[in-house]
Backbone bond lengths (Angstrom), bond angles and torsions (degrees), N, CA, C in turn:
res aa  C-N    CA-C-N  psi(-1)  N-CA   C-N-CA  omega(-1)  CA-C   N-CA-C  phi
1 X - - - 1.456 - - 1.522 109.66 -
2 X 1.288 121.57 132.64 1.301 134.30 171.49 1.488 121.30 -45.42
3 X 1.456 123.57 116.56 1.541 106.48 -167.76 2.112 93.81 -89.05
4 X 1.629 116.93 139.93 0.905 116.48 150.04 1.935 128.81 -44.33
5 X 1.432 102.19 133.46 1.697 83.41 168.92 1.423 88.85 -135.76
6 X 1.743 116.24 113.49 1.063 130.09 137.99 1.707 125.63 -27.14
7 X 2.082 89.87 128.17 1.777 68.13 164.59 1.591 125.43 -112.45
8 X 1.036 131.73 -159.84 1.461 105.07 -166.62 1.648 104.03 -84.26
9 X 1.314 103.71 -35.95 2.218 93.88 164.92 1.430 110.93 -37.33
10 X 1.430 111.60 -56.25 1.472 103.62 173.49 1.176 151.67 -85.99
11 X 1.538 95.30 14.00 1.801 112.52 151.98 1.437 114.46 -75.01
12 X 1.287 93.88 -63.58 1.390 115.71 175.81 1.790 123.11 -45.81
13 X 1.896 113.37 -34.45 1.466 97.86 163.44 1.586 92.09 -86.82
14 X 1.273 144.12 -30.94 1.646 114.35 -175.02 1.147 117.49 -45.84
15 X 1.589 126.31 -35.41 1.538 128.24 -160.11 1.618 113.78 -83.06
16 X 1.538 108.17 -25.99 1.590 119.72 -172.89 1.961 84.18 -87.84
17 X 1.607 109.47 -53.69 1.946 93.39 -165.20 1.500 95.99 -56.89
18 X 1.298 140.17 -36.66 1.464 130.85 -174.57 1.316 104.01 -54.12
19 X 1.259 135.15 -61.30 1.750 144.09 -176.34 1.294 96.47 -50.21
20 X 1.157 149.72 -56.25 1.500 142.82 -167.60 1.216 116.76 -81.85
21 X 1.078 108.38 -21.05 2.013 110.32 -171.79 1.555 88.85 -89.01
22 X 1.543 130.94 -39.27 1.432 142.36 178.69 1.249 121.21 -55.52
23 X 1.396 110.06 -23.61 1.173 132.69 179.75 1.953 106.42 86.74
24 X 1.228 112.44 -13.45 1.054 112.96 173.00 1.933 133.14 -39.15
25 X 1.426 90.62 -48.10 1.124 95.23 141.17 1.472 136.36 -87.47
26 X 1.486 141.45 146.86 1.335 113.19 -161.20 1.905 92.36 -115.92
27 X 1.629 118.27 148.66 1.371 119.71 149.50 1.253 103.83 -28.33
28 X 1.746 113.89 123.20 1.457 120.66 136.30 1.783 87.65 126.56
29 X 1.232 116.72 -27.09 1.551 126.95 -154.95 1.901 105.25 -88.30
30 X 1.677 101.81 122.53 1.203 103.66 -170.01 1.500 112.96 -63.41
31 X 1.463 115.10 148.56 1.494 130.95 169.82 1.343 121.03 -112.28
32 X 2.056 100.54 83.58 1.084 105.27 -177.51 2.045 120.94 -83.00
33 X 1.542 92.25 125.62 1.483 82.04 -164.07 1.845 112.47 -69.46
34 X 1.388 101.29 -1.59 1.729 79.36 -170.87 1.693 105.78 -75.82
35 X 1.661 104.44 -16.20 1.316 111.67 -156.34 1.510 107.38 -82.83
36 X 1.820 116.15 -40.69 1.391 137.23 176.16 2.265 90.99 -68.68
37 X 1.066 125.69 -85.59 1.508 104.43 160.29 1.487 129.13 -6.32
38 X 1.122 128.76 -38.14 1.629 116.95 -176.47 1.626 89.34 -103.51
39 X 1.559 137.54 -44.07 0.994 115.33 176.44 1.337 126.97 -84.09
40 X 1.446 131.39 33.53 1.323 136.01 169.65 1.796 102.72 -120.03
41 X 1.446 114.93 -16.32 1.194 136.11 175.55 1.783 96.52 72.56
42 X 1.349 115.86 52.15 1.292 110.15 177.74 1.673 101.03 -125.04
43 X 1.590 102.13 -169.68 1.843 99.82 179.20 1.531 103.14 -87.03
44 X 1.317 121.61 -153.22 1.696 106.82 170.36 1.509 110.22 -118.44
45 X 1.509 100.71 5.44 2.039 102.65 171.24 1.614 105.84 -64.92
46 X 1.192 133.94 -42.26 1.617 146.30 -179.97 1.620 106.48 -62.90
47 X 1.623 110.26 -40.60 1.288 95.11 -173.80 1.491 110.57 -103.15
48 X 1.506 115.55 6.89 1.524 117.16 154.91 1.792 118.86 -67.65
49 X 1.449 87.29 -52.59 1.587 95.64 171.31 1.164 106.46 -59.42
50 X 1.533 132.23 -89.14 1.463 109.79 173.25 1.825 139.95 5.35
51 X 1.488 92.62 -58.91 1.293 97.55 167.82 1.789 140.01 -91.94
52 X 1.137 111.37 -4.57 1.348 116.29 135.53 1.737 123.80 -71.01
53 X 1.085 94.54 -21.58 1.860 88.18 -169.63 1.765 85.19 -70.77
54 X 1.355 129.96 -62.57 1.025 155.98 170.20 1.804 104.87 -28.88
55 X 0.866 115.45 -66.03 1.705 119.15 157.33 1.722 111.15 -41.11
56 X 1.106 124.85 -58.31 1.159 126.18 175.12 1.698 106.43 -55.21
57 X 0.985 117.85 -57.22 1.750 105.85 176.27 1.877 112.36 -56.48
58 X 1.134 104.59 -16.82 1.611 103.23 -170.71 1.410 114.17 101.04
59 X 1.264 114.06 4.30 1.745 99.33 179.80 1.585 120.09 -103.20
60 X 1.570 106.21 4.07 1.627 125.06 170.30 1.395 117.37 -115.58
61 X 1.315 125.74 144.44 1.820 116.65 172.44 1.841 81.80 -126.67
62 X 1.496 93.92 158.37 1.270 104.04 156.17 1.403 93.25 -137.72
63 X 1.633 87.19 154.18 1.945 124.22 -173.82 1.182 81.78 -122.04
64 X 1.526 104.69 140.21 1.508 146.89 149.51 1.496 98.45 -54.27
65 X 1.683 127.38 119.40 1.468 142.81 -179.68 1.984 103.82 54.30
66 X 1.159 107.86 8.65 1.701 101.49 168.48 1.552 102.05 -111.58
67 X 1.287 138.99 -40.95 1.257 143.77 -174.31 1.708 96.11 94.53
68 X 1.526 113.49 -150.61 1.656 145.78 -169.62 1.746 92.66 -90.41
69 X 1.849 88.33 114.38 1.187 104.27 148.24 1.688 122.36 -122.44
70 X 1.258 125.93 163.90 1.412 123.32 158.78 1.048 123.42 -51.34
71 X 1.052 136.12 91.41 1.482 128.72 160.32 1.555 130.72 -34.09
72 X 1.436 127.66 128.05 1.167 131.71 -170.77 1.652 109.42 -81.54
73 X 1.813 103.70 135.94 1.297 104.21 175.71 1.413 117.76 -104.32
74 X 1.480 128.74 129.02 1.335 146.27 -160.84 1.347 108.75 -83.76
75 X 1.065 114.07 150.18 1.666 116.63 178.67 1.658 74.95 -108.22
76 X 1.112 137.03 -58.86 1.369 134.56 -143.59 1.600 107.83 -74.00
77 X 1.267 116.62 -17.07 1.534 135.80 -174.97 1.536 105.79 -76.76
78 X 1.415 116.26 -25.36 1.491 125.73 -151.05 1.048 97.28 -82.86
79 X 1.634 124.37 -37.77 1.381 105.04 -179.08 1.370 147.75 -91.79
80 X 1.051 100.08 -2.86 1.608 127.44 176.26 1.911 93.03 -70.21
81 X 1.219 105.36 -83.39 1.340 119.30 165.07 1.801 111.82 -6.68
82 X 1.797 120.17 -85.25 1.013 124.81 -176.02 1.257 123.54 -72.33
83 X 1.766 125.44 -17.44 1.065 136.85 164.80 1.726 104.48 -54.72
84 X 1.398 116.53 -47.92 1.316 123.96 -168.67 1.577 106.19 -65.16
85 X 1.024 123.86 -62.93 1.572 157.31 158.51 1.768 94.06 -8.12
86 X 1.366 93.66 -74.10 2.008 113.92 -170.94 2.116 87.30 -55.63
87 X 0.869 134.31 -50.90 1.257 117.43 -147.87 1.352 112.50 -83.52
88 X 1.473 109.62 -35.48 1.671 153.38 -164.93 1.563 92.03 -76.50
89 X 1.658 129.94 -45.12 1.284 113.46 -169.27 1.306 105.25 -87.62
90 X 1.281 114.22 -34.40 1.372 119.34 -169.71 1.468 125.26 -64.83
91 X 1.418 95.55 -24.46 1.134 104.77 165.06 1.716 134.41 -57.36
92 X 1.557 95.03 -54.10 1.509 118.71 -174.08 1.814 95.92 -58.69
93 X 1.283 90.90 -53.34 1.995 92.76 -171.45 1.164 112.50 -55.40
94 X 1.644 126.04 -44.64 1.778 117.98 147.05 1.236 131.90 -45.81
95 X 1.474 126.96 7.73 1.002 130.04 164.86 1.601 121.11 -116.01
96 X 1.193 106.04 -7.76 1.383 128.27 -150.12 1.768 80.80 -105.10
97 X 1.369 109.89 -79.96 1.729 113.67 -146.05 1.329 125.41 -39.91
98 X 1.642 112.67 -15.75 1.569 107.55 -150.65 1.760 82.60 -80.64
99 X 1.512 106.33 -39.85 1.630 111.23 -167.16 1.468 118.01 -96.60
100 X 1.587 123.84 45.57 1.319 142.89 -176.16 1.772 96.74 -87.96
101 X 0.681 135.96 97.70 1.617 147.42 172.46 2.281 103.53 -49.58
102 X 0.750 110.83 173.51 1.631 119.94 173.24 0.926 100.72 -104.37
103 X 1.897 141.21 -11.11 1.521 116.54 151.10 1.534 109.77 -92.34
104 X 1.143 115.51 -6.46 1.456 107.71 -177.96 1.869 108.34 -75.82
105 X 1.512 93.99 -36.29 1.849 96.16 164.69 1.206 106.02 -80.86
106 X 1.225 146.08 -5.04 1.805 120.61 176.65 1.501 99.10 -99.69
107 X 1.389 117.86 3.70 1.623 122.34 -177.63 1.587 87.13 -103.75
108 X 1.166 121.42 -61.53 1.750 107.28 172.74 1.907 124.17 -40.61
109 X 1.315 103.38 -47.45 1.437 111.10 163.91 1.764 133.64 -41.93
110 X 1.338 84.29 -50.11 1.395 108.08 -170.30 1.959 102.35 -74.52
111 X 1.610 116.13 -60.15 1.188 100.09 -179.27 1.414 121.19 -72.28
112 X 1.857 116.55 2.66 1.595 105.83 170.90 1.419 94.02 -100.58
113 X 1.039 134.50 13.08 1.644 134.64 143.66 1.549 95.68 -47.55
114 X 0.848 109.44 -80.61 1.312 141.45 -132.02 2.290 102.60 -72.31
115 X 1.654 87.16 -31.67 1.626 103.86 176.53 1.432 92.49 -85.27
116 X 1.670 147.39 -30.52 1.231 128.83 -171.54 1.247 112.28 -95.43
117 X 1.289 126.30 -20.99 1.423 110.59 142.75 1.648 149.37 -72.08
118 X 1.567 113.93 -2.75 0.905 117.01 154.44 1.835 108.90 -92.21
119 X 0.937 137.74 16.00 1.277 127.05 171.81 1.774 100.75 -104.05
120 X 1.543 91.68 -30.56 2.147 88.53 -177.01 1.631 106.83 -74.25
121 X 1.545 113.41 -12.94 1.498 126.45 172.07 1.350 112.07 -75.60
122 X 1.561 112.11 -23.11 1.862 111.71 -169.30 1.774 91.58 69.02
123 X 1.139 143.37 30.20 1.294 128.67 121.44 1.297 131.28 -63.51
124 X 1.788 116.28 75.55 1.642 107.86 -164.85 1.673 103.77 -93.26
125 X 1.665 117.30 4.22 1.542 99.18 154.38 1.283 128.81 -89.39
126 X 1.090 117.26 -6.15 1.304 111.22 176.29 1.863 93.61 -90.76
127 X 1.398 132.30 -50.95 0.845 141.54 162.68 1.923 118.00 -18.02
128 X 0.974 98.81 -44.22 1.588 118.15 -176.08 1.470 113.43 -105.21
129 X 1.245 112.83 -37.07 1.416 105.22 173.09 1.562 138.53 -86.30
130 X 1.697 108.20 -75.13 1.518 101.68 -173.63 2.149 103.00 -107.11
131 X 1.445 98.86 22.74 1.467 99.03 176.97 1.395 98.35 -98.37
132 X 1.308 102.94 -67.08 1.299 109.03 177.11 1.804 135.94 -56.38
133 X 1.146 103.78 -12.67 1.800 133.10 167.92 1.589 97.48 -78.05
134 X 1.173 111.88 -56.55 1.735 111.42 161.63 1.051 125.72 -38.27
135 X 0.983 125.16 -78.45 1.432 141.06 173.73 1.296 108.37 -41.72
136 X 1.429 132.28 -35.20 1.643 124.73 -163.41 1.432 81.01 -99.16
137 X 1.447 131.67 -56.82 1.435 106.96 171.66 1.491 153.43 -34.74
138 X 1.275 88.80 -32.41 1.629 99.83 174.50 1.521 120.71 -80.30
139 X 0.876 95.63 -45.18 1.785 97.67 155.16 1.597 132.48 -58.11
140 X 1.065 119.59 -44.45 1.569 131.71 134.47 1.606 130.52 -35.14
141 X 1.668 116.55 -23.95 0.959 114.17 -134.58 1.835 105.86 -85.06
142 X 1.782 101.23 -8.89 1.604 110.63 -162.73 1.978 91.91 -111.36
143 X 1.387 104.96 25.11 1.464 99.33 169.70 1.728 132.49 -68.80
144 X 1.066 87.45 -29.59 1.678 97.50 -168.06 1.480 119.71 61.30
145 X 1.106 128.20 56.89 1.548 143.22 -144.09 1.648 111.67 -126.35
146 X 1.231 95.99 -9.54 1.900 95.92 -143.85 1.376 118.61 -17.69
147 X 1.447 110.79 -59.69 2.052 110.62 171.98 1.984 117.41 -49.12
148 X 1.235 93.98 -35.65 1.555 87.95 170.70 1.484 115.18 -77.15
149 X 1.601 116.22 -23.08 1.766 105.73 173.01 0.877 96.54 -88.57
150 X 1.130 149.29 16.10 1.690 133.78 -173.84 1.891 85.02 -111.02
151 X 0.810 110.47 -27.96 1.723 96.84 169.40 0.995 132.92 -80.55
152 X 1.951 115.14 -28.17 1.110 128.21 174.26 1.240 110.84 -68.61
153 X 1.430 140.17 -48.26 0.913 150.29 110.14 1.523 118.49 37.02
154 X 1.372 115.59 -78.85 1.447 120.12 179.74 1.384 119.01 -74.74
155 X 1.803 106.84 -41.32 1.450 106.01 -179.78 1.698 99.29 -58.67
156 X 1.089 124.92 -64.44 1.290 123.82 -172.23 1.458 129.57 -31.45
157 X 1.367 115.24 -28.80 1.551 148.09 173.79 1.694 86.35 -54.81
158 X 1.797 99.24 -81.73 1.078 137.72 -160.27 1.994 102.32 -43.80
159 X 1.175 101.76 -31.28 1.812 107.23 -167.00 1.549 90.97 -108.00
160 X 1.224 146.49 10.20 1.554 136.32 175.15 1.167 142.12 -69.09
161 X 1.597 99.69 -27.98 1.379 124.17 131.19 1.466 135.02 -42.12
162 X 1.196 97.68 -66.56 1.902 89.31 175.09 1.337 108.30 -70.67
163 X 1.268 138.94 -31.09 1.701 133.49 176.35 1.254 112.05 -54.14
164 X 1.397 119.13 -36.88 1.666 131.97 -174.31 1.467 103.65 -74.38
165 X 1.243 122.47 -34.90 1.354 133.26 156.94 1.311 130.55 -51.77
166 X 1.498 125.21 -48.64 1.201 138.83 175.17 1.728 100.98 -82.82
167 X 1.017 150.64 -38.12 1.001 134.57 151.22 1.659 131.68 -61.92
168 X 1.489 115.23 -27.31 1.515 111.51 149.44 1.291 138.45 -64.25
169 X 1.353 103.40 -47.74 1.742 115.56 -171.00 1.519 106.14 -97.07
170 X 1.349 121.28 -37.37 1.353 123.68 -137.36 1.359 110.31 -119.47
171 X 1.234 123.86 -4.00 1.270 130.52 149.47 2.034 105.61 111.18
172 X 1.209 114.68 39.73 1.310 111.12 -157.86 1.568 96.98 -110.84
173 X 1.386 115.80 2.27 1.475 123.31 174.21 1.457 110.83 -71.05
174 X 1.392 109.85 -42.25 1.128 113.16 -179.62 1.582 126.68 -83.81
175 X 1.626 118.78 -6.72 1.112 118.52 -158.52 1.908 97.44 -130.52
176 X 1.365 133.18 -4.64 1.157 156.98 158.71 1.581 104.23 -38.58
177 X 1.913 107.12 -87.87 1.445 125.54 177.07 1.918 107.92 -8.75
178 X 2.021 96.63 -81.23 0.735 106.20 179.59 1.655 134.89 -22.86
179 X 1.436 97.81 -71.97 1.664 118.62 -163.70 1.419 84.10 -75.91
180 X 1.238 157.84 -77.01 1.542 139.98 -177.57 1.038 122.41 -3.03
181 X 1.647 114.36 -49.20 1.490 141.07 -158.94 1.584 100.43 -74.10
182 X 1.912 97.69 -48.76 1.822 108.46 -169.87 1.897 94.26 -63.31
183 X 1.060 99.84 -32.24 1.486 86.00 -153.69 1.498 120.31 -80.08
184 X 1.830 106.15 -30.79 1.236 119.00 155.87 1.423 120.76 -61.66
185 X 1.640 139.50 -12.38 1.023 142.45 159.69 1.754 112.57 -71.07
186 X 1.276 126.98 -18.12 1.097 137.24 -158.30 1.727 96.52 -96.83
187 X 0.863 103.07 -36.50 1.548 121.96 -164.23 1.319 93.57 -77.17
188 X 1.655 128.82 -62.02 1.115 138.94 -157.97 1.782 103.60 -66.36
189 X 1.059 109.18 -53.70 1.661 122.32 168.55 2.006 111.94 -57.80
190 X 1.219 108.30 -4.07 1.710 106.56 175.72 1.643 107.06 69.92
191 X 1.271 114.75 25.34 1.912 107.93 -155.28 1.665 88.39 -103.94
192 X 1.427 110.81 78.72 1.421 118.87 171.66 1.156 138.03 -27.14
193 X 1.194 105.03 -58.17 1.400 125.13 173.62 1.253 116.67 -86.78
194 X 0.731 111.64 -28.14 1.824 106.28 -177.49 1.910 119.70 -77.51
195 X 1.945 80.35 -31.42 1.690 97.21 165.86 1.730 122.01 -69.27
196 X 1.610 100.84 -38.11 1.426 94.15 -173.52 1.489 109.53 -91.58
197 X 1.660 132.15 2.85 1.335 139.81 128.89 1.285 132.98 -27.13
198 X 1.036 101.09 -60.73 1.756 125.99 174.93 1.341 104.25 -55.64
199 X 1.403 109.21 -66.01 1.550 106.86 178.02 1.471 123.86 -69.40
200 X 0.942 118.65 -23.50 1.718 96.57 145.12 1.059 130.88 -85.54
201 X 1.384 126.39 -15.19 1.493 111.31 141.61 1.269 123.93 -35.51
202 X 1.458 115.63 -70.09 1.548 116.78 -175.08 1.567 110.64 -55.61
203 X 0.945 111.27 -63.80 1.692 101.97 165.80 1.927 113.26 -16.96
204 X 1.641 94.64 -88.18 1.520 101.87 -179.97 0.938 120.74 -29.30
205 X 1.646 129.10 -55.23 1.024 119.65 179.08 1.692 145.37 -60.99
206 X 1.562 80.74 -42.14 1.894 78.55 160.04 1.357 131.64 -83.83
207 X 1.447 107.28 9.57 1.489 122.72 160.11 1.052 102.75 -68.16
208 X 1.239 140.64 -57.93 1.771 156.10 -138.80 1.776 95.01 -94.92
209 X 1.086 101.42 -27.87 1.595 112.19 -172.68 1.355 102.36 -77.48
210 X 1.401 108.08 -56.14 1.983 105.13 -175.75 1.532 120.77 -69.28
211 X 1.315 100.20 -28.60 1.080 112.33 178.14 1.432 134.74 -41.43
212 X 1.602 84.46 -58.88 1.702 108.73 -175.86 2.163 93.48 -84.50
213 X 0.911 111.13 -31.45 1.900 103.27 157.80 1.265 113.80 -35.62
214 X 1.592 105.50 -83.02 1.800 138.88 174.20 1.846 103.57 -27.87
215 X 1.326 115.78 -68.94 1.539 117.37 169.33 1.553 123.90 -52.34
216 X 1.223 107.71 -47.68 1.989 108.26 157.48 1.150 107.14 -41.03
217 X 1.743 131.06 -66.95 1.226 130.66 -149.46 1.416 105.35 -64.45
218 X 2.188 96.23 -54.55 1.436 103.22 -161.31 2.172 100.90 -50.93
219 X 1.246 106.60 -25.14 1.742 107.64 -178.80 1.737 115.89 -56.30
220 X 1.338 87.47 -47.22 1.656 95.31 -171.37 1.404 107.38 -90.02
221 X 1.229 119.89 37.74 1.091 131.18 159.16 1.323 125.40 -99.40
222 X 1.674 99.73 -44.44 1.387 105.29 -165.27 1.310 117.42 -70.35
């Protein structure tokens, strides 16, 4: 197996997206790079890059004469977002299931192999990001949708943040595995409806899950 080699930008944005999703860093709070630079013990070209890469996911803004701040996470934002998400996937997978092939499910199998062992590793970015984007893709993948994946698509971008959340703080590490499993069984059996049910369940729920996180935090803030 191919060993990953990190580069140091991407140590360096793992360690700042960990501080913000942790809350360690807080929404609104400047990210001065000379200061994140001496405490990552790097130069500040890595932690510029870093923080555009990091901007591009949504968890950095830059201001004209303010530089990189944290971006604030919304409880009130979440639902528009996951509401869209729940309707938007469910859709595609009703379009998708009847024409799911038996390699297209042993290719679904295989990369939530592949997502439940990076979650039993505590790799929850790979876990959250392009494993799990896999996995919902491939099931999607016999929709014929293109404008509707091109939305799913963005919201998903757009919600990667709070998922990384609900699997850090909120307990979605443990409850993910599972429902993956239900839902890829649902798929495999052709049970349409009952599959694209489920998945807005799973959706909803870790909406309802971050949420009530996001409102704790946004409290113990004030």
């Amino acid at each position: 197996m191919a060993i990953e080699h990190k580069t140091r930008t991407q140590l360096v944005a793992e360690a700042i997206r960990e501080k913000i999703l942790t809350g360690e860093i807080k929404g609104g709070e400047p990210l001065r790079q000379a200061a994140l630079a001496s405490e990552l013990n790097v130069s500040r070209i890595p932690v510029r890059e870093a923080l555009l890469q990091l901007e591009a996911e949504g968890l950095v803004h830059f201001e004209a004469h303010k530089g990189a701040t944290a971006t604030q996470l919304s409880a009130a934002q979440i639902d528009e977002i996951f509401d869209l998400r729940a309707l938007l996937e469910a859709e595609l997978l009703s379009h998708s299931i009847a024409h799911l092939s038996e390699q297209d499910l042993a290719e679904a199998e295989h990369i939530l192999s592949q997502l439940e062992t990076a979650m039993n590793a505590g790799d929850t970015h790979s876990a959250t990001g392009d494993l799990n984007s896999r996995f919902h893709a491939k099931l999607y993948s016999r929709a014929e949708r293109p404008q509707t994946r091109e939305l799913v698509d963005m919201y998903c971008k757009n919600s990667e943040r709070y998922v990384r959340m609900h699997i850090l703080l909120a307990g979605g590490l443990t409850t993910a595995p599972e429902e993956h499993r239900t839902l890829l069984e649902l798929c495999r059996t052709k049970k349409t409806r009952k599959a694209c049910d489920f998945l807005k369940k799973h959706i909803v729920e870790a909406k309802n899950d971050i949420k009530k996180l996001l409102i704790k935090i946004e409290h113990e803030q004030r």
